[in-house]
C-alpha positions, 0 to 999 in steps of 0.5 A, spaced: 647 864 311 643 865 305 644 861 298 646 867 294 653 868 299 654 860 300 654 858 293 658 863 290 663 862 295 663 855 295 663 855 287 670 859 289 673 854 293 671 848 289 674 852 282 680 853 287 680 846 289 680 842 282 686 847 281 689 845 287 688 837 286 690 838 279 697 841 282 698 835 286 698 839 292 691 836 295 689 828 293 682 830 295 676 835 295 675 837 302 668 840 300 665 834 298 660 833 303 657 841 303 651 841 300 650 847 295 644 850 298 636 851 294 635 858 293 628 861 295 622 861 289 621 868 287 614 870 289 614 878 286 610 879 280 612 884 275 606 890 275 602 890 269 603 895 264 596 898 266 598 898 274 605 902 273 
């Protein structure tokens, strides 16, 4: 899946964990060892002002 859908749901989950563990329903972070994951660089260029 790409980094634009896994990081925001992750972001979800671990929100919802903290609360969860802050609760005392879970001890431990089961997202731990997921790595969020590097967006790809952005290689558009915007036109020019002359080029529109």
């Amino acid at each position: 899946m790409a980094a634009d859908t896994v990081n925001p749901e992750l972001s979800i989950a671990r929100t919802a964990i903290g609360w969860w563990q802050g609760q005392g329903w879970i001890e431990c972070d089961p997202t731990i060892s997921i790595e969020r994951r590097s967006a790809p660089t952005d290689r558009t260029k915007a036109l020019a002002k002359n080029r529109r």
